[in-house]
VMD Tcl script that builds the backbone (N, CA, C; Angstrom):
set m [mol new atoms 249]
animate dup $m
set s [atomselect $m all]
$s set {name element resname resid chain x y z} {
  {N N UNK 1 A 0.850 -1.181 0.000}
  {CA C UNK 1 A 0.000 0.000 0.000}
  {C C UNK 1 A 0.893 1.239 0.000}
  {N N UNK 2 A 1.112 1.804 -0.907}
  {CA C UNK 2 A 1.584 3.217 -1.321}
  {C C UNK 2 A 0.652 4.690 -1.022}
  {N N UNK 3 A 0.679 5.145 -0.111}
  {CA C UNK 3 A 0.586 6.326 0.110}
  {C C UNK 3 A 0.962 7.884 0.307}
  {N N UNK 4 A 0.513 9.062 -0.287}
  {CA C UNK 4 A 0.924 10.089 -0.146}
  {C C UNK 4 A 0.907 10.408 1.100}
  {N N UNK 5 A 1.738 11.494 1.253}
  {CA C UNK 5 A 1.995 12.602 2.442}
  {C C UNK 5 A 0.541 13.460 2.885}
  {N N UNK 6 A -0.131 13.188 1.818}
  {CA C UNK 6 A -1.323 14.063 2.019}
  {C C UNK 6 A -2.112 13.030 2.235}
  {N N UNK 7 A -2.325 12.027 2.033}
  {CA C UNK 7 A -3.244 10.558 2.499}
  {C C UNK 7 A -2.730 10.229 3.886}
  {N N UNK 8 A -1.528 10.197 4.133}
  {CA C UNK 8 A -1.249 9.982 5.521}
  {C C UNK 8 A -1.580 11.252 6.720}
  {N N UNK 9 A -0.940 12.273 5.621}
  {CA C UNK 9 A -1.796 13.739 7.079}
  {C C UNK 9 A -3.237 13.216 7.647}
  {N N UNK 10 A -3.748 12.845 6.030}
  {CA C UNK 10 A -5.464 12.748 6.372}
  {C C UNK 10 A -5.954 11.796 7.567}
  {N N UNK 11 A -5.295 10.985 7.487}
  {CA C UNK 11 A -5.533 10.007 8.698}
  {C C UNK 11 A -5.188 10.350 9.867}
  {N N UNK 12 A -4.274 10.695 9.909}
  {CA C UNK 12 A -3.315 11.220 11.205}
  {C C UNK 12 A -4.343 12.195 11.452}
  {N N UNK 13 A -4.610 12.808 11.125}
  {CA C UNK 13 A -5.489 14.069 11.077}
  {C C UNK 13 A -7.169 13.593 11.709}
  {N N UNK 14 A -7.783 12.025 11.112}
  {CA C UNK 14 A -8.868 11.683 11.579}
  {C C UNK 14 A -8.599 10.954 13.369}
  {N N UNK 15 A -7.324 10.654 13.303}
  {CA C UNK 15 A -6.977 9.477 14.259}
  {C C UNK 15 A -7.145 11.049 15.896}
  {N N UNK 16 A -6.605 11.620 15.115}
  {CA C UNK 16 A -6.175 13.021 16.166}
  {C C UNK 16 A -7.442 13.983 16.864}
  {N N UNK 17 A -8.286 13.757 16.220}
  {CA C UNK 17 A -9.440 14.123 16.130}
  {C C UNK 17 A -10.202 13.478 17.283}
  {N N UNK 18 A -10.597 12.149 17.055}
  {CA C UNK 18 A -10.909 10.931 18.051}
  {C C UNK 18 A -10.197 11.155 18.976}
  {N N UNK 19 A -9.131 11.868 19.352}
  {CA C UNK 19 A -8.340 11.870 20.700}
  {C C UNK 19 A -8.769 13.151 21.402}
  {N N UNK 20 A -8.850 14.484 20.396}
  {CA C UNK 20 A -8.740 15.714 20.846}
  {C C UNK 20 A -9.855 16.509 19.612}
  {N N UNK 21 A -11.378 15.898 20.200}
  {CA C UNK 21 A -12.403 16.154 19.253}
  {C C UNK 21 A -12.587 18.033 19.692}
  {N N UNK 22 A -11.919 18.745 20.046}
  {CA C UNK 22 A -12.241 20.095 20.488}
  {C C UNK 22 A -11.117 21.115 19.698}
  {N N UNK 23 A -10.204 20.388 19.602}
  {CA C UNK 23 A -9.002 21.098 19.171}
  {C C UNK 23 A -8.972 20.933 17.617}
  {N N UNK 24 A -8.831 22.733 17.274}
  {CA C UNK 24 A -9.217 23.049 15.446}
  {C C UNK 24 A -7.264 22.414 14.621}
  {N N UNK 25 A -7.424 21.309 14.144}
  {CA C UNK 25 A -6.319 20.654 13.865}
  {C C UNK 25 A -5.757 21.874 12.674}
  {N N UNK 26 A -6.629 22.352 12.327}
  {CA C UNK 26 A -6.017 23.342 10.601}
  {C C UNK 26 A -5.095 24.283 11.674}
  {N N UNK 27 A -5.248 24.198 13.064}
  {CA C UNK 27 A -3.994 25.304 13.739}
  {C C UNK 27 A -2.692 25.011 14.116}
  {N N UNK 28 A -2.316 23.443 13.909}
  {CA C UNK 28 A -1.659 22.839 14.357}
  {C C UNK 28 A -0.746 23.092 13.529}
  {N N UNK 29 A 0.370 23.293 13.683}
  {CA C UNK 29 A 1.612 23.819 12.990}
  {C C UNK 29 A 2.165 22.638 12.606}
  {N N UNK 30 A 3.021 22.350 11.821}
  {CA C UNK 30 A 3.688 21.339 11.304}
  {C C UNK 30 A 4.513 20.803 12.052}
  {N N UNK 31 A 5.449 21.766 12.612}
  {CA C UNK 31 A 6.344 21.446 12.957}
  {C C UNK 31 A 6.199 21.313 15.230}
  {N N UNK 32 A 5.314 21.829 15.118}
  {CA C UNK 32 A 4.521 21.992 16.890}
  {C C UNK 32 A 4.391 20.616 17.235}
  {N N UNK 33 A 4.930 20.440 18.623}
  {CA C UNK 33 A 4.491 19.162 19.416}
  {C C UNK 33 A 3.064 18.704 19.665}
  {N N UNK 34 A 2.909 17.534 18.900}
  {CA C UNK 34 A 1.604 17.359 19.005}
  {C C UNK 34 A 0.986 16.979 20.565}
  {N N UNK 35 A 2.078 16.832 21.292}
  {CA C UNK 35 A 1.156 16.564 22.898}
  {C C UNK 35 A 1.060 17.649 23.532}
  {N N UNK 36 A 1.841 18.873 23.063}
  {CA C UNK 36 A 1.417 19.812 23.203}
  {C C UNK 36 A 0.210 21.068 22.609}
  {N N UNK 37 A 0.654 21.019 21.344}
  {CA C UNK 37 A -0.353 21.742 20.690}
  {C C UNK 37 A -2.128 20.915 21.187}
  {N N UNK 38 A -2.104 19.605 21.349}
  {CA C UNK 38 A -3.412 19.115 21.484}
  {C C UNK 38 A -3.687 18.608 23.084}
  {N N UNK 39 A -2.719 19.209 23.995}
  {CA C UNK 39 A -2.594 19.253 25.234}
  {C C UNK 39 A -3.142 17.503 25.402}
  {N N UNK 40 A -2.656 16.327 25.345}
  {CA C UNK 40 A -2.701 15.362 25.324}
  {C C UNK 40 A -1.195 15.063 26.568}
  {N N UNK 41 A -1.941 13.746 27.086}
  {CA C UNK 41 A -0.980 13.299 27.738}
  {C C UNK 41 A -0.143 12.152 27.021}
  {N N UNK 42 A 0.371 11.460 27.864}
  {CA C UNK 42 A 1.365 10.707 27.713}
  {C C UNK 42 A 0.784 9.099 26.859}
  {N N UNK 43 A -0.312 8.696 27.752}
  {CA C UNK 43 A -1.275 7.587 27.711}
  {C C UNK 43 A -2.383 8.371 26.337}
  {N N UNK 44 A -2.677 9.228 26.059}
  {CA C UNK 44 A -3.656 9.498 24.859}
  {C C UNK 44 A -2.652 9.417 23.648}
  {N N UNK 45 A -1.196 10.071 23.697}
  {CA C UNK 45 A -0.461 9.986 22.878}
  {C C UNK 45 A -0.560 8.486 22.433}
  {N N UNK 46 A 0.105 7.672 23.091}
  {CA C UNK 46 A 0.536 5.797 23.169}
  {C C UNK 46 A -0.939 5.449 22.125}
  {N N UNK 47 A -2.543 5.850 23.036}
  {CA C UNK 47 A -3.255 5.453 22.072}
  {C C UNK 47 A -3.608 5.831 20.580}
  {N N UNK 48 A -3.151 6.758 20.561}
  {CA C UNK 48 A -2.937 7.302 18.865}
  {C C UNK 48 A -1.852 6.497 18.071}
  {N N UNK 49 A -0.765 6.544 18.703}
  {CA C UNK 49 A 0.094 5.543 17.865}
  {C C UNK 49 A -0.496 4.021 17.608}
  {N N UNK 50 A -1.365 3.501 18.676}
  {CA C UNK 50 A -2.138 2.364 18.607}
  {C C UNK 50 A -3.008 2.537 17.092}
  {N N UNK 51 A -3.927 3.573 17.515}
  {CA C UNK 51 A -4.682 3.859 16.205}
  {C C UNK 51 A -3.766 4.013 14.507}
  {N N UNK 52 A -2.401 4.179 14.914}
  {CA C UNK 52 A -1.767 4.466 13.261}
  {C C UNK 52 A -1.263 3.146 12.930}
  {N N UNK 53 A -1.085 2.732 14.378}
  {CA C UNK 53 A -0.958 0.829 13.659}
  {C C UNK 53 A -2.127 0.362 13.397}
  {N N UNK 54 A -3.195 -0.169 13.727}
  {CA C UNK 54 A -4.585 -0.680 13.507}
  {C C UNK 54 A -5.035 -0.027 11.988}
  {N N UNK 55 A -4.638 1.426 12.041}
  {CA C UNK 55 A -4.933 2.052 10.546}
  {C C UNK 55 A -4.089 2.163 9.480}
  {N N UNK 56 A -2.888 1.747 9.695}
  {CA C UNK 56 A -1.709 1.994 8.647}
  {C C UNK 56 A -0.679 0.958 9.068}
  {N N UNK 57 A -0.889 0.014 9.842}
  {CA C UNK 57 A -0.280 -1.424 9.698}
  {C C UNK 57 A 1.295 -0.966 10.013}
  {N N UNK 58 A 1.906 0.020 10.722}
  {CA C UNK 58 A 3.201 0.789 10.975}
  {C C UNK 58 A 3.367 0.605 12.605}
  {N N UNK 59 A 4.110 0.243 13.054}
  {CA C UNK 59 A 4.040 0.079 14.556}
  {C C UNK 59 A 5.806 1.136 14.585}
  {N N UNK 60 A 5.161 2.086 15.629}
  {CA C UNK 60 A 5.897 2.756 16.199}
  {C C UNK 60 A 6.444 2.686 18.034}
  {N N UNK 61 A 8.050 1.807 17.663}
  {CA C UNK 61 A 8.354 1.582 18.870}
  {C C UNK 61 A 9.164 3.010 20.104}
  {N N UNK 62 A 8.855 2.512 21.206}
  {CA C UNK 62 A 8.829 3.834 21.763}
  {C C UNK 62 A 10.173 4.054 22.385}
  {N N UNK 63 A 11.293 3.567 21.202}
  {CA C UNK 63 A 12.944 3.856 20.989}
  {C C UNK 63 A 12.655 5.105 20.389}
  {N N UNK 64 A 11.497 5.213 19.364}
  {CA C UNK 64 A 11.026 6.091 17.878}
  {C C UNK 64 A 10.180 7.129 18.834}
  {N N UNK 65 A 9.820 7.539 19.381}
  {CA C UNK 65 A 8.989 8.574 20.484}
  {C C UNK 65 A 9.084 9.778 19.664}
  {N N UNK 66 A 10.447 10.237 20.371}
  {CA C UNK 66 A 11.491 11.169 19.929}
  {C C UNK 66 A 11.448 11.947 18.677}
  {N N UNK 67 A 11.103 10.827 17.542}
  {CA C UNK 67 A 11.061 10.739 16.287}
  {C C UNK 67 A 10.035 11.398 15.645}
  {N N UNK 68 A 9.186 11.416 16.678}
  {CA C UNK 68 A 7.677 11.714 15.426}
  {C C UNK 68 A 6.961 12.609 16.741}
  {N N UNK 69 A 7.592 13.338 17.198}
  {CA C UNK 69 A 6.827 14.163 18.025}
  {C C UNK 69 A 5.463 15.779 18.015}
  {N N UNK 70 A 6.428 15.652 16.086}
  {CA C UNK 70 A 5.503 16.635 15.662}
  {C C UNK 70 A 4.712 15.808 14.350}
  {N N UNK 71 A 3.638 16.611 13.591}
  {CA C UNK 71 A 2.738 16.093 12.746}
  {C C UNK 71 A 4.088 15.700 11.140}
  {N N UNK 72 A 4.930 16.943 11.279}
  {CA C UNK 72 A 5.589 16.511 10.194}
  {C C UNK 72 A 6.645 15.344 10.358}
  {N N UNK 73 A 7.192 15.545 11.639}
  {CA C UNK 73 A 7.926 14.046 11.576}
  {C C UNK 73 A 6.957 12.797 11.822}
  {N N UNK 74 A 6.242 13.467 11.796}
  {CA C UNK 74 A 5.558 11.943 11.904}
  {C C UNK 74 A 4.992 11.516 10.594}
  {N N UNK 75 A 4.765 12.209 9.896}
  {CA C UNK 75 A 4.210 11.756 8.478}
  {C C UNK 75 A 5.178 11.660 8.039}
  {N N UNK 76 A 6.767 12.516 8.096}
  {CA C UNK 76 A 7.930 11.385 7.297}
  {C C UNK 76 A 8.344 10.071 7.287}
  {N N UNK 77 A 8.615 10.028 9.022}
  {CA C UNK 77 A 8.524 8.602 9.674}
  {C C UNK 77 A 6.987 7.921 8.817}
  {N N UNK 78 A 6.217 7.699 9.046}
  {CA C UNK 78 A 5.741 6.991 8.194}
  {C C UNK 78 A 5.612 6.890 6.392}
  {N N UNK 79 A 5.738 8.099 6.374}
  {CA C UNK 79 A 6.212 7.758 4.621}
  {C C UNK 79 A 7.531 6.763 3.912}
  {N N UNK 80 A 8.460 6.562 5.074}
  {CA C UNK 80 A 9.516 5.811 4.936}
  {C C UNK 80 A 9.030 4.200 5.156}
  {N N UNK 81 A 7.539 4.183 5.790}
  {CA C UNK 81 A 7.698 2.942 6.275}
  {C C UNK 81 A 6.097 2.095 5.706}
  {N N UNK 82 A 5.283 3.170 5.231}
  {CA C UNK 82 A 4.622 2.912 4.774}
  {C C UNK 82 A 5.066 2.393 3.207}
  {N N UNK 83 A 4.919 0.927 2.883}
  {CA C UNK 83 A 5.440 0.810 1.596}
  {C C UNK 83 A 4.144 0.085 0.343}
}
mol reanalyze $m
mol bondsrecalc $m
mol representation Tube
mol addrep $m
């Protein structure tokens, strides 16, 4: 399954939603911490990454945390791994 950067925002984008149904995502900066910008904890974070495996078959181990802390590293990180 081959996907764009803009097919993966989209999800990321629905998954984020289900976590933080109050918060206007079009404000979320690219490059902004998403446990911050969506004032999420630690345990809502973990279940979102749950949701990008269940939805995009990508399991993000939490060596990779670090990695994808904002919306854009996180859609790189998965563009590399989504194949």
């Amino acid at each position: 399954m081959t996907m764009t950067q803009a097919e993966i925002t989209s999800v990321l984008q629905e998954l984020l939603h289900k976590i933080a149904p109050e918060v206007d995502l079009a404000r979320v900066e690219p490059g902004e911490s998403l446990r911050e910008a969506l004032d999420i904890d630690s345990f809502d974070f973990v279940n979102f990454l749950g949701g990008i495996h269940d939805k995009l078959g990508v399991d993000v181990p939490e060596t990779d945390y670090g990695k994808v802390r904002t919306l854009s590293q996180l859609v790189n990180y998965l563009s590399a791994r989504i194949k």
